[in-house]
TIZADO-488329 format. One record per residue (C-alpha): residue in one letter; chain; x, y, z; residue number from 0. Coordinates in steps of 0.05 Angstrom, whole numbers, plus 5000, padded with zeros to 4 digits. Example, Ala and Ser with C-alpha at 12.3 -4.5 7.8 and 13.67 -1.06 7.14 Angstrom:
! TIZADO-488329
res	chain	u	v	w	n
A	A	5246	4910	5156	0
S	A	5273	4979	5143	1
! end
This chain:
! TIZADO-488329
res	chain	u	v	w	n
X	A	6083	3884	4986	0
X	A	6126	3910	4934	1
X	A	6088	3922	4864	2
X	A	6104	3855	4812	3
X	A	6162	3852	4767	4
X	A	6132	3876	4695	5
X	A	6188	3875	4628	6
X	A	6174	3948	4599	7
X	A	6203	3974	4534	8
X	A	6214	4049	4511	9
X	A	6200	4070	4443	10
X	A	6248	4100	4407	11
X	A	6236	4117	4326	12
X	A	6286	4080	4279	13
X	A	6301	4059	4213	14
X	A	6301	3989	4203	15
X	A	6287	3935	4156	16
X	A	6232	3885	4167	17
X	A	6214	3826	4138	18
X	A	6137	3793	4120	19
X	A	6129	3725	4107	20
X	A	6077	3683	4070	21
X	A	6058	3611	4046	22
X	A	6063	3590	3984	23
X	A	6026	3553	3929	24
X	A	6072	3546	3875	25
X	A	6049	3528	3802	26
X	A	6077	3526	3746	27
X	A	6068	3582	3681	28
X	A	6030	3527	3638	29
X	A	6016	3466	3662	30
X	A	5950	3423	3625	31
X	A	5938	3360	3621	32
X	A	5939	3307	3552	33
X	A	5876	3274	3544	34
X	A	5854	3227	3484	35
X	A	5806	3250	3426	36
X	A	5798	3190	3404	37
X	A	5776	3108	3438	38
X	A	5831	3059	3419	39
X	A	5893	3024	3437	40
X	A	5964	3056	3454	41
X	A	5998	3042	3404	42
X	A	6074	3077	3422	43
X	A	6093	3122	3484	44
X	A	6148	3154	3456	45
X	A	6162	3201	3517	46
X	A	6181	3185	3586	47
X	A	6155	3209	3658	48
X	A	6199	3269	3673	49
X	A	6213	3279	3605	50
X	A	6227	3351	3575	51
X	A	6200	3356	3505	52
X	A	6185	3418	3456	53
X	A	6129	3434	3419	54
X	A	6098	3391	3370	55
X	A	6145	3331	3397	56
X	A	6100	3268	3385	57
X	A	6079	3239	3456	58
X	A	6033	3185	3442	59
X	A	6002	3142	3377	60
X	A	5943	3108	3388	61
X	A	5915	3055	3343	62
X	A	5841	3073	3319	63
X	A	5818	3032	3258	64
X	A	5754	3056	3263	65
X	A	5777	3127	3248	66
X	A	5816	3097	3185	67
X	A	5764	3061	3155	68
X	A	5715	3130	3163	69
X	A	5771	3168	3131	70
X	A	5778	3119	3068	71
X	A	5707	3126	3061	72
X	A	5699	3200	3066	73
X	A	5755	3204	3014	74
X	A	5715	3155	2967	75
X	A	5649	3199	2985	76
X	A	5687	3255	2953	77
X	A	5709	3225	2894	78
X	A	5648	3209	2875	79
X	A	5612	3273	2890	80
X	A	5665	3309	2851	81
X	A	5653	3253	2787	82
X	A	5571	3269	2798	83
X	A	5590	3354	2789	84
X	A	5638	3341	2729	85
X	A	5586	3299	2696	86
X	A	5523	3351	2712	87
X	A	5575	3403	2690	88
X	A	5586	3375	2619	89
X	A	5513	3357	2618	90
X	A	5497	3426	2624	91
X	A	5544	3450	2570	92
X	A	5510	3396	2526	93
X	A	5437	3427	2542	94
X	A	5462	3495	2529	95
X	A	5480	3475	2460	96
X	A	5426	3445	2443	97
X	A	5379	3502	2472	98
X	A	5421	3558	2432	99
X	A	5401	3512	2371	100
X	A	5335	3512	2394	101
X	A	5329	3440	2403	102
X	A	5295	3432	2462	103
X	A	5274	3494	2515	104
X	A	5300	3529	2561	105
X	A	5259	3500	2615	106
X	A	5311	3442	2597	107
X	A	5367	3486	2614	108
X	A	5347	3514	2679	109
X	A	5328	3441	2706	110
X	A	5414	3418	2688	111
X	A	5435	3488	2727	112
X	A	5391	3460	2789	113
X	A	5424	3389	2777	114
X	A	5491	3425	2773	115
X	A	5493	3465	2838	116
X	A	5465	3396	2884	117
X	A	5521	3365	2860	118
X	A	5567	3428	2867	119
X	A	5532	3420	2942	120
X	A	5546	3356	2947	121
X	A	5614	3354	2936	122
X	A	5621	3411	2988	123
X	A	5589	3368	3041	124
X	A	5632	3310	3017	125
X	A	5697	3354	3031	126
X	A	5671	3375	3100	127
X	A	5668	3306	3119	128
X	A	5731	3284	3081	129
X	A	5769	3344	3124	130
X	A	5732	3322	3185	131
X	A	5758	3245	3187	132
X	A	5824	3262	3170	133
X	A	5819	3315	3235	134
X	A	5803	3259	3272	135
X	A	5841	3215	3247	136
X	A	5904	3264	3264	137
X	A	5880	3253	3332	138
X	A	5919	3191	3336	139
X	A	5975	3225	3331	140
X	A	5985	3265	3400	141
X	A	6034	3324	3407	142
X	A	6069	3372	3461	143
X	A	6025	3438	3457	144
X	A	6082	3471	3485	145
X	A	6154	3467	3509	146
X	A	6158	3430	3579	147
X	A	6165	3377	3616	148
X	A	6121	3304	3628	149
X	A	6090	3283	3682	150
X	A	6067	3214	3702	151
X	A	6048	3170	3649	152
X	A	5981	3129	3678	153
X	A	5965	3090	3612	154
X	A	6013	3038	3593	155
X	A	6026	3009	3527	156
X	A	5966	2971	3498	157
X	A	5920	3002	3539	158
X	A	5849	3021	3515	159
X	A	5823	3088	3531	160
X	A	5771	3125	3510	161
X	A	5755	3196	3496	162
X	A	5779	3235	3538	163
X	A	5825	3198	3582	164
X	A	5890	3220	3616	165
X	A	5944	3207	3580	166
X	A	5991	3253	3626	167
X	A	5998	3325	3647	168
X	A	6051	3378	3617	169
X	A	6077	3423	3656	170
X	A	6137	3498	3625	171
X	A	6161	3504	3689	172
X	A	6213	3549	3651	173
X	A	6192	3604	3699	174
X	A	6147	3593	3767	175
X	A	6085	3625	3805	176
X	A	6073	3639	3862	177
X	A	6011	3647	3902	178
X	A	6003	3676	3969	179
X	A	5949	3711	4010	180
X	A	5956	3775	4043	181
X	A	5904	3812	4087	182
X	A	5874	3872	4071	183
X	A	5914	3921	4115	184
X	A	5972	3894	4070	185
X	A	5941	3897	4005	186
X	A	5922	3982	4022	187
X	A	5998	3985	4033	188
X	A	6012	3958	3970	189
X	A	5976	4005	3934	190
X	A	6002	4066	3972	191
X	A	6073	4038	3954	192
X	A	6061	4031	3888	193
X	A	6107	4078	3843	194
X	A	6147	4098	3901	195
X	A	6227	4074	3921	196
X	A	6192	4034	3980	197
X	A	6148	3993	3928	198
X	A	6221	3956	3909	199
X	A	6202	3908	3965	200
X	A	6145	3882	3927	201
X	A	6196	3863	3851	202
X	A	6255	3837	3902	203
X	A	6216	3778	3930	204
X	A	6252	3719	3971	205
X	A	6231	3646	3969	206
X	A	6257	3606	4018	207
X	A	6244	3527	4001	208
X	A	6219	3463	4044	209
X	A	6290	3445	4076	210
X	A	6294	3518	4087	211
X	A	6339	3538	4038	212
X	A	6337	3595	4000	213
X	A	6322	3595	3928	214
X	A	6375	3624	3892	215
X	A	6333	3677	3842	216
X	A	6288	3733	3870	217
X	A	6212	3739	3849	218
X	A	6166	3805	3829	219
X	A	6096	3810	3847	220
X	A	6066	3811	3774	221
X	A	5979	3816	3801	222
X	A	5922	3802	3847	223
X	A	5859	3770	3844	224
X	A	5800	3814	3835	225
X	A	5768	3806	3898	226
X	A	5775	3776	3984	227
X	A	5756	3727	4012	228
X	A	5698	3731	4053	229
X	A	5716	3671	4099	230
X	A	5788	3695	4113	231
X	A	5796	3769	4095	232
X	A	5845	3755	4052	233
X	A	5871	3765	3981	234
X	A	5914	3724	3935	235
X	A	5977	3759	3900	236
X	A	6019	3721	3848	237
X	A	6091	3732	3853	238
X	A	6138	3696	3784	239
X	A	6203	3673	3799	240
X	A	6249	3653	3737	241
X	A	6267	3584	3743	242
X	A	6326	3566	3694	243
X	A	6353	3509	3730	244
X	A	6286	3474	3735	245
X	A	6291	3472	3807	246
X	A	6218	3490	3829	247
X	A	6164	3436	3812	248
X	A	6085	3445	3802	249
X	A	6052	3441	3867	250
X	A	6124	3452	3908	251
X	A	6112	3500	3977	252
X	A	6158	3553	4008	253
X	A	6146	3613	4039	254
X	A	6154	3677	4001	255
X	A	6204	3740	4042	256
X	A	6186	3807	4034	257
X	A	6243	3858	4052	258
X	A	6228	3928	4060	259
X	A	6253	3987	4101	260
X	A	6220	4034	4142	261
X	A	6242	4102	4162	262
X	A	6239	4137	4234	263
X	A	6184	4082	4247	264
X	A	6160	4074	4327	265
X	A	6149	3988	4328	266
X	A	6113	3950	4388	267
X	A	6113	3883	4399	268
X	A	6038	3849	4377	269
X	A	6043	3822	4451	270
X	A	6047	3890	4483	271
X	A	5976	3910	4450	272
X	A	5909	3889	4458	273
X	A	5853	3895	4417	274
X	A	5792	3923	4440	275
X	A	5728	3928	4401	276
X	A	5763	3950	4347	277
X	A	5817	3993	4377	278
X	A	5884	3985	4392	279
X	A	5910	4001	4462	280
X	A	5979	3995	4504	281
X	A	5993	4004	4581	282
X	A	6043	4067	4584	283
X	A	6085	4070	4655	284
X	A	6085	4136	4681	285
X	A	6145	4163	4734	286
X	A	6113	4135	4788	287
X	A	6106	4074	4758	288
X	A	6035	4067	4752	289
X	A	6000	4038	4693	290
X	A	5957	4065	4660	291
X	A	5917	4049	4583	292
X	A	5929	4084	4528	293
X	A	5899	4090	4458	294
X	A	5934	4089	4391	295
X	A	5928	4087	4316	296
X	A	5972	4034	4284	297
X	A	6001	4042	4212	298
X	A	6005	3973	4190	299
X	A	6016	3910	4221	300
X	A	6076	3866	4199	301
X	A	6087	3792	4225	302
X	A	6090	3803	4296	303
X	A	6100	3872	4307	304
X	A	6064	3935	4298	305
X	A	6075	4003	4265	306
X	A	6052	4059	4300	307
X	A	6017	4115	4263	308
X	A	5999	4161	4318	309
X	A	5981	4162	4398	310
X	A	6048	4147	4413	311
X	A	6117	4173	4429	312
X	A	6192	4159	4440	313
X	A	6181	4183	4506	314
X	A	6131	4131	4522	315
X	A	6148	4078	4570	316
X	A	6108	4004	4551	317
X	A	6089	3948	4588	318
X	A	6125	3889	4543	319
X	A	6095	3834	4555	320
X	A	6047	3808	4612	321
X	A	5993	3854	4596	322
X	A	5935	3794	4621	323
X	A	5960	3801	4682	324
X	A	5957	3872	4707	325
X	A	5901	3919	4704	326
X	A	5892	3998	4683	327
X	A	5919	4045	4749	328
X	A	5958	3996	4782	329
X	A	6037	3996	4798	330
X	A	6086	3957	4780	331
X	A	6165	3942	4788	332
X	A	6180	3957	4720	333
X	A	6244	3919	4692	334
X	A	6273	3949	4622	335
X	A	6287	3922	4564	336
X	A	6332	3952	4507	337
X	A	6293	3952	4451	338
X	A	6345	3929	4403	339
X	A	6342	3860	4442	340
X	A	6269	3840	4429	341
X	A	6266	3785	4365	342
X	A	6214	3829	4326	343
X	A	6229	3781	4265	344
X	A	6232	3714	4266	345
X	A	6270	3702	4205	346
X	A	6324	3735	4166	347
X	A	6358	3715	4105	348
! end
């Protein structure tokens, strides 16, 4: 019976430009949420869900009689600490008089000093609190902590919160960040690119959006977290995008492009290799058209392709796809395929 049809590719070295792609979690630069200080009623929402407002804009007043009436009578606390130390103060200048005219002893003199600096205390503890009503008190008043943009508004006018309720969230979405996980055959190429004219891949970054299109200002990867993930392998890069026309949104998705270019690269198919304990292996067709395994060291793997370091050759002839269903010494009708025709990238922008 004549040997089974098999697809078979030869390698040939090339330059050509590949592209990675990777899910995206995209936040915003600041975004916090507005919680109340204080209990009390809204009194005025003066901003409105979707909003953009600057910094120290006036969002919300709420109504807190409570803090009012503390404040009036820290104020009146003060007063009349500060009347108690001007009194012991001219009391003391009176003793000292009279003890210079030897009147009455100094023991007299040293009790008005004592007298003097409790009510010197006094009135400092009677400031503290003064300042610290009117601080709370200024809660009431709530303002933008930074330039952005509102967010849904859950308490209505008249509502009663408490301390620390939502009031809403705030988001400068003025410029955009972008978080994506790479594995760690990705993240050692990183740092061998860095500093070199192949690193421009990683500061030229494409985002392509939910309905596919693409958004119209490229992205930089700006840092990493410290450390992988155990359960996936993985580690997080952040990637900012300037966003001037307020298109992206906290919590938006896309999928982040990287575009780089290799040079005299040899590239197989993921499908043409298998993986075994550890080691990467192909089936090479020889003259006769036998089959037969062969070992080699891949450079990096990219999407659905692989670079090969060493092992291989551009004489090599491949077994493209169907590898599950032939085995190591057998022969096959091998039918070519020009390399330039197999989809090694599914996407290009």
């Amino acid at each position: 019976a004549r040997p089974v049809a098999i697809p078979v590719i030869k390698l040939k070295a090339k330059d050509t430009i590949v592209q990675q792609e990777y899910v995206a979690d995209i936040q915003a630069v600041k975004n916090v949420e507005i919680r109340s200080k204080i209990s009390g009623f809204i009194d005025k929402i003066l901003v409105d869900e979707g909003e953009e407002v600057k910094k120290g804009q006036l969002l919300f007043t709420i109504a807190n009689a409570e803090n009012q009436t503390a404040c009036a009578q820290a104020k009146a606390f003060l007063s009349n600490a500060e009347a108690e130390a001007k009194a012991a103060e001219l009391d003391l200048s009176r003793i000292k008089t009279l003890v210079d005219k030897r009147v009455i002893s100094q023991t007299e003199y040293e009790l008005a000093k004592a007298r003097l600096k409790a009510a010197e205390a006094k009135v400092e503890e009677a400031g503290s609190l003064n300042e610290k009503a009117h601080i709370r008190l200024g809660y009431a008043n709530i303002r933008a902590p930074f330039n952005g943009i509102i967010d849904r508004i859950p308490q209505k006018l008249g509502s009663l919160v408490d301390e620390g309720t939502l009031l809403t969230n705030i988001s400068d979405i003025s410029s955009m960040y972008a978080y994506f996980a790479v594995s760690e055959n990705e993240y050692l190429r990183y740092q061998r690119l860095k500093g070199t004219n192949e690193a421009s891949a990683y500061d030229h970054i494409k985002l392509i959006l939910a309905d596919d299109s693409a958004f119209p200002h490229t992205g930089r990867i700006e840092t990493m977290e410290s450390q992988f993930n155990r359960q996936t392998g993985s580690i997080a890069f952040r990637a900012s995008f300037p966003n001037p026309e307020k298109i992206l949104k906290h919590g938006a998705s896309g999928r982040l492009v990287l575009t780089s270019s290799l040079t005299d690269a040899l590239i197989l198919p993921q499908k043409s290799v298998m993986e075994i304990q550890d080691k990467n292996f192909v089936f090479a067709v020889d003259k006769n058209n036998k089959v037969t395994m062969k070992n080699f060291a891949p450079k990096t793997k990219i999407n659905e392709f692989i670079v090969v370091q060493s092992g291989l050759s551009e004489e090599d002839v491949i077994v493209f796809e169907g590898i599950q269903n032939i085995r190591d010494g057998s022969y096959i009708t091998p039918e070519y395929i020009a390399l330039d025709s197999v989809p090694f990238f599914s996407y290009k922008y």
